[in-house]
ZAMARGU-4260 file (C-alpha; in steps of 0.2 Angstrom, whole numbers, plus 5000, padded with zeros to 4 digits):
<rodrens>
0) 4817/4993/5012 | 4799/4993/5014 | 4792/4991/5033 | 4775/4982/5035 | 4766/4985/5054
5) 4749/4978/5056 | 4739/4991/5059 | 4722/4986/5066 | 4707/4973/5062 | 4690/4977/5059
10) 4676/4978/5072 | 4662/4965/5062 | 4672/4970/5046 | 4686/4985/5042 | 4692/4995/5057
15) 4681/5008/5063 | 4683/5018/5080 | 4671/5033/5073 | 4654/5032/5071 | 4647/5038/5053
20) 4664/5035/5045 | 4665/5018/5050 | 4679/5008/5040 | 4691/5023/5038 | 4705/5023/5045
25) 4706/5035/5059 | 4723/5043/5056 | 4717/5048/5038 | 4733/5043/5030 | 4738/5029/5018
30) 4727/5016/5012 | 4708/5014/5018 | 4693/5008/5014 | 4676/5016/5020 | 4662/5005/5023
35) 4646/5010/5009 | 4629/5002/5005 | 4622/4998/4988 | 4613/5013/4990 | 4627/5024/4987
40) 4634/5017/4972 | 4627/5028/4957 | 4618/5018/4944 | 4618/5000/4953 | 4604/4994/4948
45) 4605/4999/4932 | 4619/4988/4927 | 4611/4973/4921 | 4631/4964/4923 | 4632/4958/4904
50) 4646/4948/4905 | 4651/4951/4920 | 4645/4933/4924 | 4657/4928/4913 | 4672/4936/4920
55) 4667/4932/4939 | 4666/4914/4934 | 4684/4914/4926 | 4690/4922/4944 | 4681/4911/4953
60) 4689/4896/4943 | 4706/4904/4949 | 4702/4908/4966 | 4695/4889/4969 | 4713/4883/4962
65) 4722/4895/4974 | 4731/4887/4989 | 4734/4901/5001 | 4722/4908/5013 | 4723/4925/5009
70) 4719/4936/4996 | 4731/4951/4994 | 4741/4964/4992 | 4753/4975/5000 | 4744/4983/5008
75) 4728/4974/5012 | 4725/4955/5013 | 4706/4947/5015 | 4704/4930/5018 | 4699/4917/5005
80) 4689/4905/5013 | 4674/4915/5012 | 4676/4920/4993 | 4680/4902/4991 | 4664/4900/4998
85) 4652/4911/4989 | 4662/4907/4971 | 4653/4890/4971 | 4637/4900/4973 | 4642/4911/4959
90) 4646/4897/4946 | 4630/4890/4949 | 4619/4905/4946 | 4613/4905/4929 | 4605/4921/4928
95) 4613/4939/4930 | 4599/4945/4941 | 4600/4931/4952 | 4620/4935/4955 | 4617/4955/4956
100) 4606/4950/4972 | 4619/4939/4979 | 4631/4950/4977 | 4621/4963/4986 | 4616/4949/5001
105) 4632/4943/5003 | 4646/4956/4999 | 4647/4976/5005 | 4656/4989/4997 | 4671/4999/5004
110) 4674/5017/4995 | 4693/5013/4991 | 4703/5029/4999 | 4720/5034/5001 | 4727/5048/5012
115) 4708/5054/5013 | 4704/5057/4996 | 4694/5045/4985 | 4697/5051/4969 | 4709/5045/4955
120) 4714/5043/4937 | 4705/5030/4926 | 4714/5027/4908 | 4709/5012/4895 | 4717/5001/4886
125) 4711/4988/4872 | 4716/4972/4861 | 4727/4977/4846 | 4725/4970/4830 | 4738/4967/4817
130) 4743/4957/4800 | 4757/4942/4804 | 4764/4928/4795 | 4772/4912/4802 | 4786/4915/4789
135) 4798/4930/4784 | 4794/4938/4769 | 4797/4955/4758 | 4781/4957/4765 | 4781/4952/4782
140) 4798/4956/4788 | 4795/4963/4808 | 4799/4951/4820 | 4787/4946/4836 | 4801/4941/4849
145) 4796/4927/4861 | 4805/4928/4880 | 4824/4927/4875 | 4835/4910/4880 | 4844/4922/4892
150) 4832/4933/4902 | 4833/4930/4920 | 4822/4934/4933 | 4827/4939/4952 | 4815/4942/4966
155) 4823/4951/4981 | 4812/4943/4994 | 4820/4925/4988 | 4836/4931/4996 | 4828/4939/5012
160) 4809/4940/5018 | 4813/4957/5025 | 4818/4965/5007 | 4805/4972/4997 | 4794/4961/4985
165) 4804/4966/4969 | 4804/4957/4949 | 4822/4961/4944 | 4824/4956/4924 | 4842/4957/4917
170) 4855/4942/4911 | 4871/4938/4916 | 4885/4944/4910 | 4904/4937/4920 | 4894/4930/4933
175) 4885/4946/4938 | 4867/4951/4933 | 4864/4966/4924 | 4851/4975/4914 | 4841/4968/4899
180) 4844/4976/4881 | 4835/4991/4880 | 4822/4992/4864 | 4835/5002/4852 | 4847/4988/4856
185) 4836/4976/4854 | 4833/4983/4838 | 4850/4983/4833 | 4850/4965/4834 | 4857/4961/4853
190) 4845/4948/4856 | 4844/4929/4858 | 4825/4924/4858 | 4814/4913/4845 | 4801/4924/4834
195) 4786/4918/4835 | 4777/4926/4821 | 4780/4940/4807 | 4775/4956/4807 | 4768/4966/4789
200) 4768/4983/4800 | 4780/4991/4813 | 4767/5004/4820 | 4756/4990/4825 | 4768/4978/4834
205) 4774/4993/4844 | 4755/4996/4850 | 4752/4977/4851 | 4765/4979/4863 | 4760/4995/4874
210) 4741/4987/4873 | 4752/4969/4880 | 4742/4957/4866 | 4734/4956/4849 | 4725/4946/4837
215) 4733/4941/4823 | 4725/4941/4805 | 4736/4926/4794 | 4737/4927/4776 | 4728/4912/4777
220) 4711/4921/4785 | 4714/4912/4801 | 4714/4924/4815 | 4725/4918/4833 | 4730/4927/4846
225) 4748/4934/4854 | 4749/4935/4872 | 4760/4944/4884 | 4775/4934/4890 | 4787/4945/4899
230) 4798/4958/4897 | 4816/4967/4897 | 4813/4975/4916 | 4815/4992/4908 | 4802/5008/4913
235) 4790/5012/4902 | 4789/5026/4893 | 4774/5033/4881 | 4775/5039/4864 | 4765/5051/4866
240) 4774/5059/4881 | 4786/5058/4870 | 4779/5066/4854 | 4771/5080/4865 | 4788/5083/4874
245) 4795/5085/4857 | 4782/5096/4851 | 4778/5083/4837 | 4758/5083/4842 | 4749/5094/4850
250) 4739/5091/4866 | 4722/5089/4856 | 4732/5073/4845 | 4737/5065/4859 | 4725/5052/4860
255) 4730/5033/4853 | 4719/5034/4838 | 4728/5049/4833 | 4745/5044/4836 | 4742/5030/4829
260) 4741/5041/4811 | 4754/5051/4816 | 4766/5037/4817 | 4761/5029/4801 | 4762/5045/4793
265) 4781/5048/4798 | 4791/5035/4795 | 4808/5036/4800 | 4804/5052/4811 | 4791/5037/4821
270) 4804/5024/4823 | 4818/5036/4830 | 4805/5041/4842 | 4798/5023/4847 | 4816/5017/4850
275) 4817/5031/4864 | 4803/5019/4875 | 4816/5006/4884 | 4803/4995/4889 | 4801/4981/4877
280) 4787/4967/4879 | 4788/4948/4874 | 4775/4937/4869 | 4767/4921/4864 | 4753/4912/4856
285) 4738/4910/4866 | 4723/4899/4864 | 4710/4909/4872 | 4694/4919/4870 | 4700/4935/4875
290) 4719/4945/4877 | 4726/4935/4894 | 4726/4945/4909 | 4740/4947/4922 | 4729/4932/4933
295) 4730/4921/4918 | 4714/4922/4910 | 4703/4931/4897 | 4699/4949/4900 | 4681/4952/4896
300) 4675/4968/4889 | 4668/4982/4897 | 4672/4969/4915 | 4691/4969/4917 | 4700/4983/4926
305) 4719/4986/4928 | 4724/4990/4945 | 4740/4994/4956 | 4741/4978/4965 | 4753/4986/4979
310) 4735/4993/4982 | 4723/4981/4977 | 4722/4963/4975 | 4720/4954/4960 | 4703/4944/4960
315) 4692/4956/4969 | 4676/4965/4963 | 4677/4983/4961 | 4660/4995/4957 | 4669/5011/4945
320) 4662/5027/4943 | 4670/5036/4930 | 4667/5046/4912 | 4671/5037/4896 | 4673/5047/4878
325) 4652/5042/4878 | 4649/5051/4898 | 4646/5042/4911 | 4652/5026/4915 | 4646/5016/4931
330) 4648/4996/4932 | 4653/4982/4940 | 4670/4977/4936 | 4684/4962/4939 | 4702/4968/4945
335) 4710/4954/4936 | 4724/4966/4927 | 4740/4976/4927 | 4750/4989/4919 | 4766/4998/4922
340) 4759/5014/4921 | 4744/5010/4933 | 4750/5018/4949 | 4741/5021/4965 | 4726/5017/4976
345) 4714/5025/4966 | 4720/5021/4948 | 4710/5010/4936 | 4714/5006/4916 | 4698/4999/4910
350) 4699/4985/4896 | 4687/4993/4880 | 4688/4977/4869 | 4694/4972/4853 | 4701/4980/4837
355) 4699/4999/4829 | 4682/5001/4836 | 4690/4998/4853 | 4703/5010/4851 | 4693/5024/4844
360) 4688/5025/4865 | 4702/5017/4871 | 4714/5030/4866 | 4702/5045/4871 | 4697/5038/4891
365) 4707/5051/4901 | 4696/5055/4918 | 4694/5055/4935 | 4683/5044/4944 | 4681/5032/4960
370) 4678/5016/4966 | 4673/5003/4980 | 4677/4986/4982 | 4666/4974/4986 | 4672/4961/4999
375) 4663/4946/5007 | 4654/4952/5022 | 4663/4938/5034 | 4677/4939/5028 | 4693/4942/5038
380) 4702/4958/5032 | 4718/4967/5038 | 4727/4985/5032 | 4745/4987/5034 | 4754/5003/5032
</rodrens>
């Protein structure tokens, strides 16, 4: 059972009861935050935040629409009416210099830490693309489930405020609840759910569904979009964990774009292995200018970051400092995001973008990096342990 104690507020801001590292927590464990200045953030002013504006202004439309008070997580909360506050602003501004100096007026960064160490593992991930029909054919013959009639969804804390806040998926099966179909059952046809498209290629269905959405290219030329909906509630597991546990790859193949080939280029050797990843993802069609986010709108390219949100709360603004496959990469992001493999304080998956392009990076970000979030400088803000 998890066990929250309030901890301690902030003098002006973030706790600090130590001089020059103001903001930390003194005990050096769990979950800080350590008050920075724009100074520190490496290449801030060269960002010229394209499209960020974008992406903050589909946040804001969010935050504005949100009823509570707080913005949060487990194990941090900040207070909304000042964010509620400066997102009118925001909307209003029409020119991305104009915003990079209200940000730096009215917000301050915090260094996001984590039993004292600041450094993590940032990943990426991108928009899949793949070739789908509305109706079964010799061609396309792959189906692309929608959420089945008999998924059911449990939250612990329903029952009881004290037990942890945990998403249980299963069905019921003589009155009890047990576990969802795992993929290979799936595949052998235990399923009750609509299919919502067609698919001419298994490989790509199976990334669609790791990268959580895709665009679809009809027969027809017309390109929509497939969503995320939900999923079976099992863990995730990588194929290319798997392949490299197998000794079907080397380490130097490991990345997307390359097992990507791999798959195609070994059939029924690929699918034995896909079916050993129990987690299998729903979707649905989406009307939208970008793949939908775990907040409910577009990601923006190069601007949206998944995150833990144990850890950090959907909706804030992060400042990353990291490598990509191209060196350095050091910008303004949104933390709008999620991932089942995205674990920990410190732990970002950066959204590349759209299509083959896309993946050619996507699938090769492996690095360490850091970052700060940037908070409102009135805003109420309180660690929990």
């Amino acid at each position: 059972m998890l066990k929250y104690g309030l901890l301690f507020f902030i003098c002006s801001f973030l706790i600090s009861c130590s001089g020059e590292d103001k903001g930390i927590k003194d005990s050096m464990s769990g979950f800080q935050l350590k008050e920075s200045k724009f100074s520190q953030l490496e290449d801030w002013k060269k960002d010229d935040l394209f499209l960020f504006d974008k992406a903050i202004n589909s946040v804001c439309s969010v935050i504005e629409k949100n009823n509570d008070d707080k913005l949060k997580s487990e194990k941090f909360e900040v207070s909304l009416k000042e964010y509620k506050k400066h997102c009118k602003t925001i909307k209003g501004l029409k020119d991305r210099d104009d915003l990079k100096e209200y940000i730096e007026d009215n917000f301050k960064p915090y260094l996001v830490m984590n039993d004292g160490e600041f450094e993590g593992k940032f990943t990426s991930y991108y928009e899949a693309e793949i070739r789908a029909s509305f109706k079964k054919s010799k061609k396309y013959k792959y189906p692309i489930y929608g959420k089945p009639y008999d998924l059911v969804e449990v939250n612990l804390r329903d029952f009881d405020e004290n037990l942890p806040n945990q998403r249980l998926l299963g069905r019921v099966k003589d009155g009890k609840l047990i576990k969802y179909y795992t993929r290979k059952e799936i595949d052998e046809g235990l399923l009750d759910a609509p299919v919502i498209l067609w698919g001419d290629n298994l490989v790509d269905i199976y990334l669609m569904q790791i990268q959580g959405a895709a665009v679809a290219n009809l027969p027809s030329g017309k390109k929509i979009r497939v969503g995320y909906q939900d999923n079976n509630g099992h863990k995730f597991r990588g194929i290319g964990s798997i392949l490299l546990e197998k000794g079907l790859i080397e380490p130097k193949d490991a990345s997307m774009d390359k097992i990507r080939e791999w798959l195609e280029d070994n059939d029924n050797v690929a699918k034995k292995n896909m079916l050993l990843n129990d987690r299998f993802i729903f979707h649905k069609i989406v009307d939208a200018e970008g793949p939908i986010g775990a907040m409910g709108i577009p990601l923006y390219e190069g601007r949206s970051m998944a995150v833990d949100k144990e850890f950090i709360p959907l909706g804030v603004m992060l400042w990353v400092e990291t490598n990509s496959p191209e060196g350095k990469l050091n910008k303004l992001v949104m933390a709008e995001d999620v991932g089942s493999a995205i674990k920990g304080a410190v732990r970002g998956d950066y959204f590349w973008g759209h299509g083959q392009e896309a993946l050619k990076y996507a699938g090769r970000m492996n690095a360490s990096g850091k970052y700060y979030m940037l908070l409102p400088k009135n805003a109420k803000v309180k660690i929990y342990d």
